[in-house]
C-alpha positions as CSV (number, residue, x, y, z in Angstrom):
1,X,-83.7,14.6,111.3
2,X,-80.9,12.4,112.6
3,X,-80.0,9.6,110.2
4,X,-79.1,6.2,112.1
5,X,-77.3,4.6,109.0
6,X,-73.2,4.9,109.2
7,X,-71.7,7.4,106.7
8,X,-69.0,6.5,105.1
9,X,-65.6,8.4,105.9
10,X,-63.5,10.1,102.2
11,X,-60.5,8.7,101.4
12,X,-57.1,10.8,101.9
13,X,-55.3,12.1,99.0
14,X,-52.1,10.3,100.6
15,X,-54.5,7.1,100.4
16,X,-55.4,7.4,97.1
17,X,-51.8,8.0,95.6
18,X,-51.1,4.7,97.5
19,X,-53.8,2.6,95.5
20,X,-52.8,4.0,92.4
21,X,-49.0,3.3,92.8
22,X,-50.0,-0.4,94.0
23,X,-52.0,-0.5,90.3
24,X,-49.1,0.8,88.1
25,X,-47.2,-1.8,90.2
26,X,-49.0,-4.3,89.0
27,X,-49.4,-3.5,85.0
28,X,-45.5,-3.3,85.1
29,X,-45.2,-6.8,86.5
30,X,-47.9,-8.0,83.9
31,X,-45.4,-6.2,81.5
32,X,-42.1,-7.6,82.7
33,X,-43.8,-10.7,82.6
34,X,-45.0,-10.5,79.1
35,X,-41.4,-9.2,77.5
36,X,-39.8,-12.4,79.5
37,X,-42.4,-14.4,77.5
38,X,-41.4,-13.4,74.5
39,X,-37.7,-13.4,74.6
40,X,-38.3,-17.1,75.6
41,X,-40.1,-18.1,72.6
42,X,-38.7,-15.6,70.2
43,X,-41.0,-14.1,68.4
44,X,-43.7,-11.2,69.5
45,X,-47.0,-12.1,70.9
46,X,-50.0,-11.4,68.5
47,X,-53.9,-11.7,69.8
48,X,-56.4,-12.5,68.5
49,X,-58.7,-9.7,67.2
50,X,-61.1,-10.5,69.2
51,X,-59.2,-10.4,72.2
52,X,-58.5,-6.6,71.7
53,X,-62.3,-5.4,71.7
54,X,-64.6,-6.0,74.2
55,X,-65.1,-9.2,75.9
56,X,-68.5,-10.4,74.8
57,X,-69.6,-14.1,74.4
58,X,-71.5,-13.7,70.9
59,X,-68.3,-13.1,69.4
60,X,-66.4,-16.1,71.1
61,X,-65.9,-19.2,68.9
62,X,-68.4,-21.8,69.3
63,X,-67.2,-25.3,70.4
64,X,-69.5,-28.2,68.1
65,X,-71.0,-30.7,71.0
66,X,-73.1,-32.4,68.7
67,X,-70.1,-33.7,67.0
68,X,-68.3,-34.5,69.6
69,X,-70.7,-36.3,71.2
70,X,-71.7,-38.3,68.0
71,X,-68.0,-40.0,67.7
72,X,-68.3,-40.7,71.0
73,X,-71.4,-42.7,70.5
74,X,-69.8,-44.6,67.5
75,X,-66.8,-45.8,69.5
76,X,-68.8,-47.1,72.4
77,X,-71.3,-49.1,70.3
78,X,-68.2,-50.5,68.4
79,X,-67.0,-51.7,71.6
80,X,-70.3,-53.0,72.4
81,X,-70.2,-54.8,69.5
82,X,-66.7,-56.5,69.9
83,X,-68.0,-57.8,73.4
84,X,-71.3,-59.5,72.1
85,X,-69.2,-60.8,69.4
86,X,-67.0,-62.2,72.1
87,X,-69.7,-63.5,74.3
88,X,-71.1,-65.8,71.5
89,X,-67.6,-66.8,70.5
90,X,-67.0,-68.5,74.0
91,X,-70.4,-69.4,74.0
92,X,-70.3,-71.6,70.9
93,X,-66.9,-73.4,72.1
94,X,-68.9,-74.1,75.5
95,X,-71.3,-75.8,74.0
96,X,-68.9,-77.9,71.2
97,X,-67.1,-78.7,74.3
98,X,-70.3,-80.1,76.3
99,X,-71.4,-81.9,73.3
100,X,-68.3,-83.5,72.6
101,X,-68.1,-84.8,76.7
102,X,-71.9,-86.3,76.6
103,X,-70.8,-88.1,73.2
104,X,-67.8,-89.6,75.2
105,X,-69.9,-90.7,78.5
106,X,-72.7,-92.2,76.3
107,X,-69.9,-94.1,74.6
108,X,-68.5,-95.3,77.8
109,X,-72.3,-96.4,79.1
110,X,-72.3,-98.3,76.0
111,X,-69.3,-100.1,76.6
112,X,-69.7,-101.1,80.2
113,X,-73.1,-102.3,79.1
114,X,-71.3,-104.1,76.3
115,X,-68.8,-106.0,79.5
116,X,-71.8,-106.7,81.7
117,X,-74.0,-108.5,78.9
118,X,-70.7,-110.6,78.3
119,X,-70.4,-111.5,82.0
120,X,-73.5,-112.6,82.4
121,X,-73.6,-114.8,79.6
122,X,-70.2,-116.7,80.8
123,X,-71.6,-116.8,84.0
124,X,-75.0,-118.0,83.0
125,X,-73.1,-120.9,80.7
126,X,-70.8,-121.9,83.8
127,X,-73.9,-122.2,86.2
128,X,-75.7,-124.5,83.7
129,X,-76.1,-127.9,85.8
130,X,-75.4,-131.3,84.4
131,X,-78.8,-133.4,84.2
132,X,-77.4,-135.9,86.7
133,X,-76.8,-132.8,89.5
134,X,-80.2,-131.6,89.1
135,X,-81.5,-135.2,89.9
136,X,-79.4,-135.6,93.0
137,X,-80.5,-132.2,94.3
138,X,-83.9,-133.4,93.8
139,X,-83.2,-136.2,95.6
140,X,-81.5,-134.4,98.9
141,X,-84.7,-132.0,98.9
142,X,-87.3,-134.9,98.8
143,X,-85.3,-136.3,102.2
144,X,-84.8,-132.9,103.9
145,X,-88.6,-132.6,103.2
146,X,-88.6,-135.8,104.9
147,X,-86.2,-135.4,108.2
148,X,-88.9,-132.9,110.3
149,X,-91.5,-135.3,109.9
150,X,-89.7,-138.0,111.4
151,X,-88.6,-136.2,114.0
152,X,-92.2,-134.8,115.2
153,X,-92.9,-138.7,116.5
154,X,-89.8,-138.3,118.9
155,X,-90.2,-134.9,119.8
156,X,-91.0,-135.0,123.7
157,X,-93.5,-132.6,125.4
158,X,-91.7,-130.6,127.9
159,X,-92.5,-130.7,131.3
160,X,-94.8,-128.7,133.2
161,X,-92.5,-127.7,135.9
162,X,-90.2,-126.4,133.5
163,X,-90.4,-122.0,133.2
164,X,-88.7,-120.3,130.4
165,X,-85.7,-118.3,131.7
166,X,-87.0,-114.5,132.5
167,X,-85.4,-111.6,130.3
168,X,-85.3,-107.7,130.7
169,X,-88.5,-107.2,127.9
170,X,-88.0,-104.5,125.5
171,X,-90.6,-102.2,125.7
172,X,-92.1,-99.6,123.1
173,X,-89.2,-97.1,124.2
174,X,-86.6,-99.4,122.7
175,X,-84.7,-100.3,126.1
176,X,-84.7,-103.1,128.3
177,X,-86.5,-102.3,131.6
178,X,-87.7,-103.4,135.1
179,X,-90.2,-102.1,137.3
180,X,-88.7,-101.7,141.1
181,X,-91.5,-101.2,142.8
182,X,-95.5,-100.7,142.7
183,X,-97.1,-98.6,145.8
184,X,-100.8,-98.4,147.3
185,X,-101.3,-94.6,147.1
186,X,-104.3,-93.7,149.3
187,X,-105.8,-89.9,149.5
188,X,-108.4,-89.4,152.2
189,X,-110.8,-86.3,151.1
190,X,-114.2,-85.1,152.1
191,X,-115.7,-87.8,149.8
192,X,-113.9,-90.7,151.1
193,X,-110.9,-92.3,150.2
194,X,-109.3,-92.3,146.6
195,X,-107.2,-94.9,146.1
196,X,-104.0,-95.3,143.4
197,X,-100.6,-97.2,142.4
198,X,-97.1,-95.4,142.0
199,X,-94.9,-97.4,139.8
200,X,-91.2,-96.8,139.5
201,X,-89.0,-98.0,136.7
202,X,-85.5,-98.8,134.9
203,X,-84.5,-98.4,131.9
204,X,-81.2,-98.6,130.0
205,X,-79.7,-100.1,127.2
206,X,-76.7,-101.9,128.9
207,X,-73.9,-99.8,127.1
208,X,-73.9,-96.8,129.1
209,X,-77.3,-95.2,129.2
210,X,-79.9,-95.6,132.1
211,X,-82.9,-93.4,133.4
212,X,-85.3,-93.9,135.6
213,X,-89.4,-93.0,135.7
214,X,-92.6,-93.2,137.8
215,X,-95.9,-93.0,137.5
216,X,-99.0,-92.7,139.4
217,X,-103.0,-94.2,138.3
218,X,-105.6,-95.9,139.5
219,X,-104.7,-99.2,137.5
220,X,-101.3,-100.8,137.6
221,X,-100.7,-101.2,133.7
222,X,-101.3,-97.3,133.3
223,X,-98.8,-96.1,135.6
224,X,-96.5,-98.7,134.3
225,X,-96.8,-97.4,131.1
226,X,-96.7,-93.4,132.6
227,X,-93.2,-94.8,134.6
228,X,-91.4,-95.8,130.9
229,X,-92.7,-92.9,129.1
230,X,-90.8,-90.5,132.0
231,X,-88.3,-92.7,132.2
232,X,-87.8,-92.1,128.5
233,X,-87.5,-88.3,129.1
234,X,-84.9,-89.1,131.8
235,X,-82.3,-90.5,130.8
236,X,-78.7,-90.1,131.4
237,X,-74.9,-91.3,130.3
238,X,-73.0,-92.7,132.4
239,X,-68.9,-93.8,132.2
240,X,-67.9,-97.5,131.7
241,X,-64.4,-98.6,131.5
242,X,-63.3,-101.8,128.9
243,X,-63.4,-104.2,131.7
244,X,-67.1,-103.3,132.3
245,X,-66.6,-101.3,135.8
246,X,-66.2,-98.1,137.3
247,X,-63.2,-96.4,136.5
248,X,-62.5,-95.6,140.8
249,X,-64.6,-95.8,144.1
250,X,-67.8,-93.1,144.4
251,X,-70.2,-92.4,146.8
252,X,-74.0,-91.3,146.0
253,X,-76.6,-89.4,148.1
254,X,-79.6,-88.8,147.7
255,X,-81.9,-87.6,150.7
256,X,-81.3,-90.0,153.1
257,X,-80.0,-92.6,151.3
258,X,-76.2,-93.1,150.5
259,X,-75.1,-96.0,148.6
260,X,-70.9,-96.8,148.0
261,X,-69.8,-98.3,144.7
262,X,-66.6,-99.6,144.4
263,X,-65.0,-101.5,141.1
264,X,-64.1,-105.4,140.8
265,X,-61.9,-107.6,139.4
266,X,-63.0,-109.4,136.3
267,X,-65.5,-112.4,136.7
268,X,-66.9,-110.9,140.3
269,X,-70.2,-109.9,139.2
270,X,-72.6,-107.5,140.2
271,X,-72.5,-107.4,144.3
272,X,-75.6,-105.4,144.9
273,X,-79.3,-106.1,145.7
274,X,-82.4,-104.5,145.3
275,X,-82.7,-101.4,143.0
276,X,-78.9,-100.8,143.3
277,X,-78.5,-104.0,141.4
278,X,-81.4,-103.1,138.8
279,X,-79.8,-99.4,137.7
280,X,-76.4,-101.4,137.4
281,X,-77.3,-104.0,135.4
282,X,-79.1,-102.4,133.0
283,X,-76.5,-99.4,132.9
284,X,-74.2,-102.0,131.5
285,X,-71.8,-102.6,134.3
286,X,-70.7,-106.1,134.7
287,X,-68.0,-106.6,137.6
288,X,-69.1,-103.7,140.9
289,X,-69.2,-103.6,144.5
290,X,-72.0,-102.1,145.9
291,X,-73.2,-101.6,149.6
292,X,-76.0,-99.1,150.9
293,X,-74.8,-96.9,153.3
294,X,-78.6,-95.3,154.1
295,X,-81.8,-95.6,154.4
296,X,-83.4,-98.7,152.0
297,X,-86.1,-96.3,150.5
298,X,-86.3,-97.3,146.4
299,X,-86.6,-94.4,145.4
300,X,-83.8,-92.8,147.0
301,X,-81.5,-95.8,146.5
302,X,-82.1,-95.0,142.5
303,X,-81.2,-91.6,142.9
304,X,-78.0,-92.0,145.2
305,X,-76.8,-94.7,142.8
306,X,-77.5,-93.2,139.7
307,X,-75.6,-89.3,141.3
308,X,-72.7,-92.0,142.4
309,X,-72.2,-92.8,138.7
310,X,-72.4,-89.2,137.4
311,X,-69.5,-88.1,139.7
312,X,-67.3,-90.6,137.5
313,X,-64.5,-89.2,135.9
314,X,-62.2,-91.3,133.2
315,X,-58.6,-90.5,133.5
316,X,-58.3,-88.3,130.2
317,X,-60.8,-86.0,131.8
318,X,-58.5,-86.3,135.1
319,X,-55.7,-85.5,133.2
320,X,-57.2,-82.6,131.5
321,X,-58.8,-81.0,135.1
322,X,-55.0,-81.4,136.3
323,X,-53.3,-80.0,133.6
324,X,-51.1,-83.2,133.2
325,X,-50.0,-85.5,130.6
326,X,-51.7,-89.2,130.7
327,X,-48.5,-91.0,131.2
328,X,-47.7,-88.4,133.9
329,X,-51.0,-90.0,136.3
Protein backbone atom coordinates (compact mmCIF):
# COMPACT_ATOMS: atom_id res chain seq x y z
CA UNK A 1 0.00 0.00 0.00
CA UNK A 2 1.57 3.34 -1.07
CA UNK A 3 0.84 6.15 1.37
CA UNK A 4 0.17 9.63 -0.54
CA UNK A 5 0.78 11.86 2.64
CA UNK A 6 4.50 13.39 2.90
CA UNK A 7 6.77 11.88 5.60
CA UNK A 8 8.55 13.86 7.39
CA UNK A 9 12.55 13.83 6.99
CA UNK A 10 14.77 13.19 10.90
CA UNK A 11 16.65 15.84 11.98
CA UNK A 12 20.70 15.60 11.86
CA UNK A 13 22.60 15.20 14.96
CA UNK A 14 24.78 18.33 13.61
CA UNK A 15 21.14 20.00 13.46
CA UNK A 16 20.18 19.31 16.65
CA UNK A 17 23.46 20.34 18.50
CA UNK A 18 22.77 23.68 16.61
CA UNK A 19 19.18 24.21 18.31
CA UNK A 20 20.39 23.37 21.47
CA UNK A 21 23.50 25.82 21.50
CA UNK A 22 21.02 28.62 20.11
CA UNK A 23 18.84 27.71 23.58
CA UNK A 24 21.78 27.81 26.02
CA UNK A 25 22.47 31.07 24.11
CA UNK A 26 19.57 32.35 25.09
CA UNK A 27 19.25 31.47 28.98
CA UNK A 28 22.73 33.10 29.33
CA UNK A 29 21.50 36.33 27.81
CA UNK A 30 18.36 36.12 30.14
CA UNK A 31 21.17 35.62 32.83
CA UNK A 32 23.46 38.43 31.93
CA UNK A 33 20.57 40.41 31.80
CA UNK A 34 19.25 39.49 35.18
CA UNK A 35 22.85 39.99 37.13
CA UNK A 36 22.97 43.70 35.23
CA UNK A 37 19.59 44.23 36.84
CA UNK A 38 20.61 43.69 39.97
CA UNK A 39 23.94 45.44 40.22
CA UNK A 40 21.71 48.45 39.12
CA UNK A 41 19.38 48.39 41.91
CA UNK A 42 21.58 46.81 44.49
CA UNK A 43 20.04 44.36 46.04
CA UNK A 44 19.13 40.59 44.83
CA UNK A 45 16.01 39.85 43.05
CA UNK A 46 13.42 37.80 45.23
CA UNK A 47 10.04 36.26 43.51
CA UNK A 48 7.33 35.78 44.60
CA UNK A 49 6.46 32.24 45.74
CA UNK A 50 4.14 31.78 43.41
CA UNK A 51 6.19 32.70 40.62
CA UNK A 52 8.48 29.64 41.35
CA UNK A 53 5.68 26.82 40.96
CA UNK A 54 3.69 26.29 38.22
CA UNK A 55 1.90 28.92 36.40
CA UNK A 56 -1.78 28.38 37.19
CA UNK A 57 -4.52 31.11 37.41
CA UNK A 58 -6.31 29.90 40.69
CA UNK A 59 -3.43 30.78 42.53
CA UNK A 60 -2.97 34.36 40.87
CA UNK A 61 -4.12 37.31 43.09
CA UNK A 62 -7.49 38.40 42.37
CA UNK A 63 -8.03 42.10 41.27
CA UNK A 64 -11.62 43.55 43.26
CA UNK A 65 -13.80 45.08 40.24
CA UNK A 66 -16.68 45.56 42.30
CA UNK A 67 -14.82 48.12 44.19
CA UNK A 68 -13.29 49.74 41.74
CA UNK A 69 -16.11 50.20 39.95
CA UNK A 70 -18.25 51.43 42.95
CA UNK A 71 -15.80 54.66 43.53
CA UNK A 72 -16.07 55.18 40.22
CA UNK A 73 -19.80 55.53 40.35
CA UNK A 74 -19.55 57.85 43.50
CA UNK A 75 -17.27 60.37 41.77
CA UNK A 76 -19.39 60.71 38.59
CA UNK A 77 -22.72 61.26 40.42
CA UNK A 78 -20.82 63.84 42.61
CA UNK A 79 -19.97 65.56 39.50
CA UNK A 80 -23.46 65.22 38.31
CA UNK A 81 -24.46 66.81 41.19
CA UNK A 82 -22.20 69.92 41.11
CA UNK A 83 -23.54 70.56 37.40
CA UNK A 84 -27.38 70.43 38.34
CA UNK A 85 -26.42 72.54 41.17
CA UNK A 86 -24.82 74.85 38.66
CA UNK A 87 -27.60 74.84 36.21
CA UNK A 88 -30.23 76.12 38.83
CA UNK A 89 -27.66 78.64 40.16
CA UNK A 90 -27.57 80.51 36.62
CA UNK A 91 -31.02 79.65 36.28
CA UNK A 92 -32.21 81.65 39.31
CA UNK A 93 -29.92 84.80 38.44
CA UNK A 94 -31.74 84.56 34.83
CA UNK A 95 -34.80 84.87 36.07
CA UNK A 96 -33.92 87.86 38.98
CA UNK A 97 -32.42 89.44 36.08
CA UNK A 98 -35.66 89.24 33.78
CA UNK A 99 -37.78 90.31 36.56
CA UNK A 100 -35.90 93.11 37.56
CA UNK A 101 -35.92 94.43 33.47
CA UNK A 102 -39.96 93.97 33.18
CA UNK A 103 -40.09 96.00 36.64
CA UNK A 104 -38.01 98.75 34.81
CA UNK A 105 -40.06 98.81 31.29
CA UNK A 106 -43.46 98.83 33.22
CA UNK A 107 -41.98 101.77 35.12
CA UNK A 108 -41.06 103.58 32.10
CA UNK A 109 -44.75 102.78 30.42
CA UNK A 110 -45.96 104.37 33.45
CA UNK A 111 -44.05 107.43 33.07
CA UNK A 112 -44.58 108.14 29.39
CA UNK A 113 -48.21 107.70 30.13
CA UNK A 114 -47.74 110.01 33.06
CA UNK A 115 -46.16 112.91 30.04
CA UNK A 116 -48.88 112.16 27.55
CA UNK A 117 -51.87 112.72 30.10
CA UNK A 118 -50.04 116.06 30.98
CA UNK A 119 -49.85 117.10 27.32
CA UNK A 120 -53.03 116.67 26.61
CA UNK A 121 -54.45 118.46 29.24
CA UNK A 122 -52.22 121.78 28.41
CA UNK A 123 -53.15 121.30 25.04
CA UNK A 124 -56.86 120.69 25.70
CA UNK A 125 -56.74 124.09 28.13
CA UNK A 126 -54.88 126.13 25.21
CA UNK A 127 -57.46 125.05 22.47
CA UNK A 128 -60.37 126.20 24.72
CA UNK A 129 -62.14 129.05 22.59
CA UNK A 130 -63.27 132.35 23.93
CA UNK A 131 -67.29 132.60 23.79
CA UNK A 132 -66.95 135.48 21.31
CA UNK A 133 -64.69 133.08 18.69
CA UNK A 134 -67.16 130.51 18.78
CA UNK A 135 -69.90 133.03 17.79
CA UNK A 136 -67.93 134.46 14.86
CA UNK A 137 -67.17 130.99 13.53
CA UNK A 138 -70.82 130.40 13.68
CA UNK A 139 -71.29 133.24 11.96
CA UNK A 140 -68.62 132.55 8.82
CA UNK A 141 -70.36 128.90 8.58
CA UNK A 142 -74.00 130.34 8.35
CA UNK A 143 -72.56 132.52 5.13
CA UNK A 144 -70.42 129.77 3.58
CA UNK A 145 -73.66 127.72 3.91
CA UNK A 146 -75.03 130.65 2.13
CA UNK A 147 -72.38 131.41 -0.86
CA UNK A 148 -73.35 128.07 -3.14
CA UNK A 149 -76.87 128.93 -3.12
CA UNK A 150 -76.36 132.20 -4.51
CA UNK A 151 -74.33 131.15 -6.92
CA UNK A 152 -76.71 128.31 -8.45
CA UNK A 153 -78.97 131.44 -9.86
CA UNK A 154 -75.84 132.63 -11.98
CA UNK A 155 -74.53 129.44 -12.80
CA UNK A 156 -74.93 129.22 -16.79
CA UNK A 157 -75.84 126.01 -18.58
CA UNK A 158 -73.12 125.12 -20.94
CA UNK A 159 -73.51 124.90 -24.36
CA UNK A 160 -74.42 122.12 -26.47
CA UNK A 161 -71.71 122.35 -28.87
CA UNK A 162 -69.23 122.17 -26.20
CA UNK A 163 -67.40 118.23 -25.83
CA UNK A 164 -65.36 117.42 -22.87
CA UNK A 165 -61.75 117.04 -23.76
CA UNK A 166 -61.01 113.17 -24.61
CA UNK A 167 -58.48 111.29 -22.16
CA UNK A 168 -56.51 107.93 -22.50
CA UNK A 169 -59.39 105.82 -20.05
CA UNK A 170 -57.91 103.63 -17.53
CA UNK A 171 -59.11 100.48 -17.84
CA UNK A 172 -59.44 97.37 -15.34
CA UNK A 173 -55.61 96.60 -16.16
CA UNK A 174 -54.58 99.76 -14.41
CA UNK A 175 -52.98 101.52 -17.65
CA UNK A 176 -54.09 104.09 -19.92
CA UNK A 177 -54.95 102.59 -23.32
CA UNK A 178 -56.21 103.02 -27.02
CA UNK A 179 -57.58 100.74 -29.39
CA UNK A 180 -55.72 101.25 -32.98
CA UNK A 181 -57.82 99.53 -34.95
CA UNK A 182 -61.10 97.17 -35.21
CA UNK A 183 -61.23 94.61 -38.42
CA UNK A 184 -64.26 92.82 -40.29
CA UNK A 185 -62.96 89.21 -39.97
CA UNK A 186 -64.89 87.05 -42.45
CA UNK A 187 -64.48 82.99 -42.73
CA UNK A 188 -66.28 81.37 -45.64
CA UNK A 189 -67.01 77.48 -44.70
CA UNK A 190 -69.40 74.87 -46.00
CA UNK A 191 -72.17 76.55 -43.88
CA UNK A 192 -71.77 79.93 -45.07
CA UNK A 193 -69.96 82.77 -43.99
CA UNK A 194 -68.95 83.43 -40.19
CA UNK A 195 -68.40 86.72 -39.56
CA UNK A 196 -65.99 88.49 -36.57
CA UNK A 197 -63.98 91.69 -35.36
CA UNK A 198 -60.13 91.76 -34.59
CA UNK A 199 -59.28 94.47 -32.22
CA UNK A 200 -55.79 95.67 -31.58
CA UNK A 201 -54.65 97.75 -28.59
CA UNK A 202 -52.14 99.98 -26.49
CA UNK A 203 -51.40 100.04 -23.43
CA UNK A 204 -48.79 101.75 -21.18
CA UNK A 205 -48.40 103.66 -18.25
CA UNK A 206 -46.43 106.71 -19.71
CA UNK A 207 -43.17 106.10 -17.62
CA UNK A 208 -41.59 103.55 -19.59
CA UNK A 209 -43.76 100.50 -19.91
CA UNK A 210 -45.97 99.73 -23.10
CA UNK A 211 -47.49 96.44 -24.64
CA UNK A 212 -49.58 95.77 -27.05
CA UNK A 213 -52.75 93.05 -27.52
CA UNK A 214 -55.47 91.83 -29.89
CA UNK A 215 -58.32 90.09 -29.88
CA UNK A 216 -60.80 88.44 -32.08
CA UNK A 217 -65.03 87.89 -31.43
CA UNK A 218 -68.05 88.17 -32.93
CA UNK A 219 -69.02 91.46 -30.94
CA UNK A 220 -66.72 94.42 -30.76
CA UNK A 221 -66.78 95.05 -26.83
CA UNK A 222 -65.52 91.27 -26.37
CA UNK A 223 -62.57 91.45 -28.40
CA UNK A 224 -61.81 94.79 -26.87
CA UNK A 225 -61.79 93.40 -23.74
CA UNK A 226 -59.65 89.94 -25.08
CA UNK A 227 -57.03 92.88 -26.84
CA UNK A 228 -56.33 94.54 -23.00
CA UNK A 229 -56.32 91.27 -21.29
CA UNK A 230 -53.27 90.15 -23.93
CA UNK A 231 -52.08 93.26 -23.91
CA UNK A 232 -51.71 92.89 -20.20
CA UNK A 233 -49.57 89.63 -20.59
CA UNK A 234 -47.43 91.65 -23.05
CA UNK A 235 -45.90 94.08 -21.85
CA UNK A 236 -42.44 95.35 -22.14
CA UNK A 237 -39.77 98.24 -20.67
CA UNK A 238 -38.54 100.34 -22.61
CA UNK A 239 -35.45 103.25 -22.10
CA UNK A 240 -36.35 106.96 -21.60
CA UNK A 241 -33.81 109.62 -21.05
CA UNK A 242 -34.58 112.92 -18.47
CA UNK A 243 -35.55 115.02 -21.37
CA UNK A 244 -38.32 112.49 -22.27
CA UNK A 245 -36.63 111.00 -25.65
CA UNK A 246 -34.59 108.42 -27.04
CA UNK A 247 -31.23 108.35 -25.89
CA UNK A 248 -29.87 108.04 -30.04
CA UNK A 249 -31.43 107.28 -33.53
CA UNK A 250 -33.02 103.39 -34.06
CA UNK A 251 -34.51 101.71 -36.73
CA UNK A 252 -37.51 99.01 -36.22
CA UNK A 253 -38.66 96.16 -38.51
CA UNK A 254 -41.11 94.19 -38.44
CA UNK A 255 -42.23 92.18 -41.60
CA UNK A 256 -42.60 94.56 -44.01
CA UNK A 257 -42.80 97.42 -42.16
CA UNK A 258 -39.79 99.69 -41.00
CA UNK A 259 -40.34 102.70 -38.99
CA UNK A 260 -37.12 105.28 -38.08
CA UNK A 261 -37.14 107.07 -34.76
CA UNK A 262 -35.00 109.73 -34.11
CA UNK A 263 -34.78 112.05 -30.74
CA UNK A 264 -35.83 115.90 -30.46
CA UNK A 265 -35.03 118.86 -28.88
CA UNK A 266 -37.20 119.88 -25.98
CA UNK A 267 -40.72 121.35 -26.67
CA UNK A 268 -40.91 119.54 -30.43
CA UNK A 269 -43.47 117.01 -29.57
CA UNK A 270 -44.35 113.83 -30.72
CA UNK A 271 -43.85 113.87 -34.76
CA UNK A 272 -45.53 110.66 -35.64
CA UNK A 273 -49.04 109.62 -36.80
CA UNK A 274 -51.02 106.70 -36.71
CA UNK A 275 -50.08 103.81 -34.37
CA UNK A 276 -46.43 105.01 -34.22
CA UNK A 277 -47.82 107.97 -32.40
CA UNK A 278 -50.18 105.82 -30.08
CA UNK A 279 -47.17 103.27 -28.76
CA UNK A 280 -45.13 106.59 -28.20
CA UNK A 281 -47.33 108.45 -26.35
CA UNK A 282 -48.42 106.10 -24.05
CA UNK A 283 -44.73 104.65 -23.68
CA UNK A 284 -43.99 108.01 -22.11
CA UNK A 285 -41.87 109.71 -24.69
CA UNK A 286 -42.58 113.35 -25.03
CA UNK A 287 -40.15 115.09 -27.72
CA UNK A 288 -39.41 112.15 -31.02
CA UNK A 289 -39.09 112.07 -34.64
CA UNK A 290 -40.75 109.44 -36.26
CA UNK A 291 -41.21 108.53 -40.00
CA UNK A 292 -42.39 105.08 -41.52
CA UNK A 293 -40.14 103.72 -43.71
CA UNK A 294 -42.56 100.52 -44.83
CA UNK A 295 -45.55 99.29 -45.48
CA UNK A 296 -48.61 101.32 -43.28
CA UNK A 297 -50.02 97.88 -42.00
CA UNK A 298 -51.07 98.50 -37.94
CA UNK A 299 -50.05 95.83 -36.91
CA UNK A 300 -46.69 95.77 -38.23
CA UNK A 301 -46.12 99.48 -37.53
CA UNK A 302 -46.69 98.41 -33.65
CA UNK A 303 -44.27 95.85 -33.82
CA UNK A 304 -41.38 97.74 -35.83
CA UNK A 305 -41.83 100.61 -33.38
CA UNK A 306 -42.05 98.89 -30.30
CA UNK A 307 -38.42 96.35 -31.68
CA UNK A 308 -37.00 100.10 -32.50
CA UNK A 309 -37.31 100.94 -28.87
CA UNK A 310 -35.91 97.64 -27.50
CA UNK A 311 -32.63 98.14 -29.49
CA UNK A 312 -32.10 101.30 -27.17
CA UNK A 313 -29.13 101.34 -25.22
CA UNK A 314 -28.36 104.21 -22.36
CA UNK A 315 -24.79 105.16 -22.31
CA UNK A 316 -23.79 103.28 -18.90
CA UNK A 317 -24.70 100.11 -20.74
CA UNK A 318 -22.49 101.52 -23.80
CA UNK A 319 -19.86 102.08 -21.64
CA UNK A 320 -20.00 98.80 -19.96
CA UNK A 321 -20.37 96.69 -23.68
CA UNK A 322 -17.10 98.89 -24.56
CA UNK A 323 -15.21 98.38 -21.65
CA UNK A 324 -14.76 102.20 -21.07
CA UNK A 325 -15.09 104.69 -18.46
CA UNK A 326 -18.37 107.13 -18.86
CA UNK A 327 -16.36 110.27 -19.04
CA UNK A 328 -14.17 108.41 -21.66
CA UNK A 329 -17.54 108.34 -24.38
Amino acid sequence: MSDNKKQSTPLTASEINKEVNEVKEGINTLEDKANKLAELVGSNISFAPWENKDLNIAEKPAIDISKALEEEKAKREAELAEKAKEAEEAARIAEEEARKAKEAEEAARVEEIKVEEVQESVQEVKEEPKKEEVVEVKKEEIKEVKKPIQKKTHERKPQQNQRPQQQNKVSFTGYYEKVVGVKKISKTTKGGRHMRFSALVIIGDKNGIVGYGKGKSIEVPVAIRKALKNAKNNLRKVKINKNGTLFHEVVGKQGAGKVLIKPAPIGTGIIAGGPIRVVLELAGYKDVYSKNLGKNTSMNMVLATLNGLSQIRSPKEIAYLRDKNLKDL
